[in-house]
Every structure is written in structure tokens, then in C-alpha cells.
C-alpha positions as CSV (number, residue, x, y, z in Angstrom):
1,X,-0.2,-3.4,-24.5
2,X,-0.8,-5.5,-21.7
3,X,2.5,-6.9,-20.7
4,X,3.7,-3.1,-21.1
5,X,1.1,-2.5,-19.0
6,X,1.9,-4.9,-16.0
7,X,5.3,-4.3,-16.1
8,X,4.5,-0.4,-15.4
9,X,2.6,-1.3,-12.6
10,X,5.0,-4.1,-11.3
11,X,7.6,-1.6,-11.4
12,X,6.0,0.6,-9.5
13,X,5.2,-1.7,-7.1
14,X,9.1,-3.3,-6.3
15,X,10.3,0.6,-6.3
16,X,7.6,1.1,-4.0
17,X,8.3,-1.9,-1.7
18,X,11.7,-0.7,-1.9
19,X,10.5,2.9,-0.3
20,X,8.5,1.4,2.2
21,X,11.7,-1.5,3.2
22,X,13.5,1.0,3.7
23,X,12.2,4.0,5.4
24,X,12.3,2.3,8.9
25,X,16.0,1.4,8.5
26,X,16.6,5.1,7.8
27,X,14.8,6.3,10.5
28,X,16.5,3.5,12.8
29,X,20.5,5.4,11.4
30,X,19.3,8.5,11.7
31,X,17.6,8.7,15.5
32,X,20.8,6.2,16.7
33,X,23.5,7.3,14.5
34,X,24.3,4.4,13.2
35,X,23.1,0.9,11.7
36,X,23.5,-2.8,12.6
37,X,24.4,-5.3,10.2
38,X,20.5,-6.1,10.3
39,X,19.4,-2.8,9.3
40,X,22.3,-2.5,6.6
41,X,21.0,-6.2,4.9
42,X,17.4,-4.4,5.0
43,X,18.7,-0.9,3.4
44,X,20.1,-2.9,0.7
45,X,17.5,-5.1,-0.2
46,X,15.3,-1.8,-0.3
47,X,18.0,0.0,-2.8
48,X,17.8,-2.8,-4.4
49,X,14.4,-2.9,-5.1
50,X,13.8,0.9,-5.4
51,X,16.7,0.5,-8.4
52,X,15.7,-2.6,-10.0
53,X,11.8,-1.2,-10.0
54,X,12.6,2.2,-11.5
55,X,14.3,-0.5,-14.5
56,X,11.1,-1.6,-15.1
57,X,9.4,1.5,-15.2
58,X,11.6,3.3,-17.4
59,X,11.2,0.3,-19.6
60,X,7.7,0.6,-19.8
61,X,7.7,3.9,-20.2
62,X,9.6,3.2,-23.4
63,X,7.6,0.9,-24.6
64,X,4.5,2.7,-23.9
65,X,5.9,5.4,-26.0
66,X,3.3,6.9,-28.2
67,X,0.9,4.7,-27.0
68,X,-2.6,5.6,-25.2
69,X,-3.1,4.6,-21.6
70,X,-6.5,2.1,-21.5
71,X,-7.2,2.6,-17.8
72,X,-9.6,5.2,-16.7
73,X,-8.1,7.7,-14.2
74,X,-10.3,6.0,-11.3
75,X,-9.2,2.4,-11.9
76,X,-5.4,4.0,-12.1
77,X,-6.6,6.2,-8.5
78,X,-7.3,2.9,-7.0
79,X,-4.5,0.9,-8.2
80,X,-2.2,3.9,-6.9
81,X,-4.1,3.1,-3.2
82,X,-3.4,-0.6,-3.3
83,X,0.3,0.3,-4.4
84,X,0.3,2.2,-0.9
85,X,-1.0,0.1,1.1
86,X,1.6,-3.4,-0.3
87,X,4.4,-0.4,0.9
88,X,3.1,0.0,4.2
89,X,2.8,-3.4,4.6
90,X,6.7,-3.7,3.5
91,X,7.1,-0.8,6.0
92,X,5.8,-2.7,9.0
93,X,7.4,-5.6,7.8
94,X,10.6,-3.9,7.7
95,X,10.3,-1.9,11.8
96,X,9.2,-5.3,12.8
97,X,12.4,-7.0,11.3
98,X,14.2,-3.8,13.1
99,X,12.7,-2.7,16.2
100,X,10.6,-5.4,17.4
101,X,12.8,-8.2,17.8
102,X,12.0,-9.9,14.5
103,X,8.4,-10.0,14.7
104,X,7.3,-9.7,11.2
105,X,3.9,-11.4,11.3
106,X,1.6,-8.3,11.6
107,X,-1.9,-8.0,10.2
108,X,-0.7,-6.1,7.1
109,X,1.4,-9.5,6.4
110,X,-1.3,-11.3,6.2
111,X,-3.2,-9.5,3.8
112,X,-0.3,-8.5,1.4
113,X,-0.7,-11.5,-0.9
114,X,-4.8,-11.3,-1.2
115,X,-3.9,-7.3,-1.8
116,X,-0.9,-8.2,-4.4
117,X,-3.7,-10.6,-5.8
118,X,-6.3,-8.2,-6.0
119,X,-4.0,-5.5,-7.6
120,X,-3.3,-7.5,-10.7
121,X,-7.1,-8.3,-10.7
122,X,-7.3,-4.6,-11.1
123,X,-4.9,-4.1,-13.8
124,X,-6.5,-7.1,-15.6
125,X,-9.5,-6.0,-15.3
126,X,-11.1,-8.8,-14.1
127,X,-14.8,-8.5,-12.6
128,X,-13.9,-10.3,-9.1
129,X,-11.4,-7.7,-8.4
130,X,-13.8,-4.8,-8.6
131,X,-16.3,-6.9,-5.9
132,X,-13.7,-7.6,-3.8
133,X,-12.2,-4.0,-3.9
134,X,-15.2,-2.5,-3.5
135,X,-16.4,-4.1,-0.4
136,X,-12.5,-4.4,1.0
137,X,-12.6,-0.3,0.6
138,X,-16.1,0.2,2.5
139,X,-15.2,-1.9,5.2
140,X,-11.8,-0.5,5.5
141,X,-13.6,2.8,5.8
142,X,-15.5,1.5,8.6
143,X,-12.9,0.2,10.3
144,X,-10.8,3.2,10.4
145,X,-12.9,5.8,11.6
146,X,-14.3,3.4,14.2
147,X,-10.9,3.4,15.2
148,X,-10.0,7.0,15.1
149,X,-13.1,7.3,17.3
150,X,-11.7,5.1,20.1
151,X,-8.4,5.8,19.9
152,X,-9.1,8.7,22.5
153,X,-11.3,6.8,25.0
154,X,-9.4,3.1,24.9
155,X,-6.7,1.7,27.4
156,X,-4.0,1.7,24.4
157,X,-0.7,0.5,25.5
158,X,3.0,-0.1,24.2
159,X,5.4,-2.6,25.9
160,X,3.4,-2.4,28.6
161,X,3.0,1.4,29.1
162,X,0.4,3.4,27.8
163,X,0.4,5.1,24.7
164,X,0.8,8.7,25.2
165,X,-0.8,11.7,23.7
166,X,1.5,12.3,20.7
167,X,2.0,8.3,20.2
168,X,-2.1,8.8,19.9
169,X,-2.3,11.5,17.8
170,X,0.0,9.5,15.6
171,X,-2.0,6.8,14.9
172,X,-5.3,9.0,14.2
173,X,-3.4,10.8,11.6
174,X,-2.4,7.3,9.9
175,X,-6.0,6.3,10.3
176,X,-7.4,8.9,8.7
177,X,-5.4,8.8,6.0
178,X,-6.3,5.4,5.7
179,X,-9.9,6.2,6.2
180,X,-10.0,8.6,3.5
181,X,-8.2,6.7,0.7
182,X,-10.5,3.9,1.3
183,X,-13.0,6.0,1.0
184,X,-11.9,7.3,-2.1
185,X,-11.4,4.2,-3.6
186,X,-15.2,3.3,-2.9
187,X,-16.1,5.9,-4.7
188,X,-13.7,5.6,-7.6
189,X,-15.3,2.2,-8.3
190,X,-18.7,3.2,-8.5
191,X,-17.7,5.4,-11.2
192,X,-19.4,4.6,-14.9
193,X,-16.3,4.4,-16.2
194,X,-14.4,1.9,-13.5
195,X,-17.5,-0.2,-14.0
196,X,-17.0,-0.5,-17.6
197,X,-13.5,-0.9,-17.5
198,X,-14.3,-4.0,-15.5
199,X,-16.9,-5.4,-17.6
200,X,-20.0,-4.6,-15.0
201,X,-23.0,-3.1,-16.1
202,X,-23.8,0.6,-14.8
203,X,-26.4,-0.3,-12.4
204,X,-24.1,-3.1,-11.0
């Protein structure tokens, strides 16, 4: 049940890398009408991923078959958020790759191999994993609607020229969204069940 188990997930997770690879190399052909040989290495390693990831899944799927699912609907809610956030790292790894001269070390590449580490924690069950979520999703919380409040006020500026109005909105929106899964995932932990699942005790 476990291996089934972590080769759902994993699945999910290349198909989702895949997704996230690729979107900015869509975006790229479709505002400029066509693609460099860059951006056409990058839509087929995404493809790639996307195809060889839905594999997986449907062989888990398979194998599953029948049988009962052993992580609570909060743990798999949180799971689902840490999924999101590995694509939007590929994402930003990808536009940097594309549209900012091969820059590719970003904040989110940092902390995609602590988050891919933390993920299988997760799906493992293993007691660190639920600390190190926990206190991960309050302060990314924090962090994000801190931001969304200064994004109005601050000097923010892009290749030198300021960021304008729409370019702001933008980022509030992704904030918030960011803001809010975090958010849930906090609270998702602290359910009885996640807690369980993980081995804490209730009060933990």
C-alpha cells in the first residue's frame, strides 16, 4: 500500500512539474507567435513529464483498485498545497530559463528540494514533517499578507522601471492565493485526525 501510495503522489507530482515547465513556454508562443529552440527544449521536457506522470498515476490508480485510501482528507489537502507550490517553483524556473536571460536561481529554487523533502515526510507520515509543515505554513502566512500589505505603498520596480498598477494587482492576487493556502494548510494540520495520522498526540 505504500509504494502504491508514493507512486500516486510521485506521479502527480512529475505531471505537475510538467504543467508548471510548461505554462511559461506557452505563454512565451502564444504573446510572440512563435518559439525558440529554447523554449521548444523546455515544452518538451514539460510534455514529457506531464505524459510520463499521468503513467504513473494511472498505474497507481490500478493498483489502488479496490483498495481504501489511508490518508485523512486534511493530510491529502496539504499534500495537494505542497504539490502546488514544487509547480510554481518549476514555473519560475522555467520564465527564468525563458524570459530572464537564464536566470534560474530564484527563491522558490532554493526551497524546492527542502519542500520535495518535506512532501514525502508527509506521505510517510513521519512526525518531523508535520513540525516543519506546520510552522513553514504559519510563517508563509505571515509573509504573504505582510506582503500584500506593502505591495501598494513600496517603490517596486522591474528592469529598472516601476511596477505598474496591473503588474501590482498581479502579484497581490498570487499573494493571496498563497496567503490563503498556507493558511489552510495550518489549519489542516491541527486537525485530530492529521495529528494522528502523524503519530502526535491531540494536544501536540
Amino acid at each position: 500500500m505504500l509504494s502504491r501510495r508514493l507512486l500516486l503522489v510521485s506521479g502527480i507530482l512529475v505531471a505537475a512539474l510538467g504543467v508548471g515547465g510548461t505554462f511559461p513556454a506557452i505563454v512565451g508562443w502564444l504573446g510572440r507567435g512563435g518559439m525558440e529552440r529554447q523554449g521548444y527544449a523546455v515544452l518538451a521536457t514539460g510534455l514529457a513529464l506531464i505524459v510520463c506522470g499521468a503513467g504513473m498515476i494511472w498505474s497507481a490508480i490500478r493498483r489502488l483498485r479496490g483498495a481504501t485510501v489511508s490518508i485523512p482528507a486534511p493530510v491529502r489537502a496539504v499534500i495537494a498545497a505542497n504539490v502546488c507550490f514544487l509547480a510554481f517553483c518549476a514555473l519560475e524556473t522555467s520564465d527564468g530559463l525563458l524570459f530572464r536571460d537564464g536566470r534560474i536561481l530564484y527563491w522558490t529554487s532554493v526551497l524546492f528540494l527542502p519542500a520535495l523533502a518535506v512532501l514525502y515526510g508527509q506521505v510517510l507520515g513521519q512526525p518531523w514533517s508535520w513540525w516543519v509543515a506546520r510552522v513553514l505554513a504559519a510563517l508563509a502566512t505571515l509573509w504573504f499578507v505582510g506582503f500584500i500589505a506593502v505591495i501598494p505603498f513600496a517603490d517596486l520596480r522591474s528592469d529598472g522601471a516601476s511596477v505598474p498598477w496591473y503588474g501590482r494587482l498581479y502579484m497581490a492576487g498570487i499573494s493571496l492565493a498563497f496567503a490563503s493556502i498556507s493558511a489552510y494548510a495550518f489549519h489542516s494540520l491541527g486537525r485530530t485526525v492529521s495529528r494522528s495520522y502523524f503519530g502526535l498526540p491531540r494536544s501536540a
